[in-house]
C-alpha positions in Angstrom: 191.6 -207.5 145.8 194.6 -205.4 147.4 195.3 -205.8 151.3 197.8 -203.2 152.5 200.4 -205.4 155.0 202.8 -203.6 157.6 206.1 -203.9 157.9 208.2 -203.0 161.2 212.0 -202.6 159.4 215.0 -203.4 161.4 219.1 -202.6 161.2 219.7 -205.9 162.5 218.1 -209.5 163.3 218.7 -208.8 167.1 217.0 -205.7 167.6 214.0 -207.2 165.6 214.0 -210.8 168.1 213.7 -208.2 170.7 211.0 -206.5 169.5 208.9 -209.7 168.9 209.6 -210.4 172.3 208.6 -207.8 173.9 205.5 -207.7 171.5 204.5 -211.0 173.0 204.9 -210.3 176.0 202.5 -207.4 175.7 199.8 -210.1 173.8 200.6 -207.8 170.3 200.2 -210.5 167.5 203.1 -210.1 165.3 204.5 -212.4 162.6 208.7 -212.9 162.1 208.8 -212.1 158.2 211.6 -211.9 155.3 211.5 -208.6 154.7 210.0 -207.3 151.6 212.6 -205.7 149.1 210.3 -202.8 147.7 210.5 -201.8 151.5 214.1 -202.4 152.1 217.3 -204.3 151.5 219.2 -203.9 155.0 218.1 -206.3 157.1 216.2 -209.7 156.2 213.8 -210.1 158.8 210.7 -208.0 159.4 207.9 -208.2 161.6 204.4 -208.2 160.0 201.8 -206.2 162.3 198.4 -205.3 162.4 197.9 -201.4 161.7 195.4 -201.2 164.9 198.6 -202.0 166.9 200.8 -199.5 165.3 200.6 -196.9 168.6 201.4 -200.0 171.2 204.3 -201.0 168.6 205.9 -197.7 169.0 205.4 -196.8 172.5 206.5 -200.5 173.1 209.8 -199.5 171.0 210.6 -196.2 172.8 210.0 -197.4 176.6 212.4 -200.3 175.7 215.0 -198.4 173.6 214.5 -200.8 170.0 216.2 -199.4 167.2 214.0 -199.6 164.0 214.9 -197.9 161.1 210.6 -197.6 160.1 207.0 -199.2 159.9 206.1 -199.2 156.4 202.9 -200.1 154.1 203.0 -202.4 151.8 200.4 -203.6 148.9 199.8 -207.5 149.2 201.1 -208.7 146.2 200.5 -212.7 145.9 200.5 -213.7 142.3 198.6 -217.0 142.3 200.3 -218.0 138.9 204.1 -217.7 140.6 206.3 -221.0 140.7 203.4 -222.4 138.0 205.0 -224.0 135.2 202.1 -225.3 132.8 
């Protein structure tokens, strides 16, 4: 079973604490992640989102001036067999 995830992608750690703030604030769930390397390999945190909060992410971004470099889609990938040794 595939789930797609999404990513918001940051320049920095501060601009992406600020963000989760501010999403919090607002009541937007969002989740601090590492973020994923097929998406990027600038900055290591992400925040996982929900794609129904995509527009209030955004408009949340551009009223309090959050550089973020993009929100991305990614495919779940959880191998159940990773880290299993025998």
């Amino acid at each position: 079973m595939s789930k797609i995830q999404h990513y918001v992608l940051f320049p920095n750690h501060d601009n992406g604490m600020r963000l989760y703030k501010e999403l919090k604030n607002l009541g937007v769930r969002a989740t601090i992640a590492p973020t994923p390397r097929a998406a990027s390999t600038c900055c290591g945190i992400s925040l996982l989102v929900e794609e129904k909060d995509i527009d209030t992410i955004r408009k949340c971004v551009s009223e309090h001036e959050i550089e973020i470099l993009d929100i991305v889609e990614i495919e779940r990938d959880i191998n159940p067999k990773r880290d299993k040794y025998c």
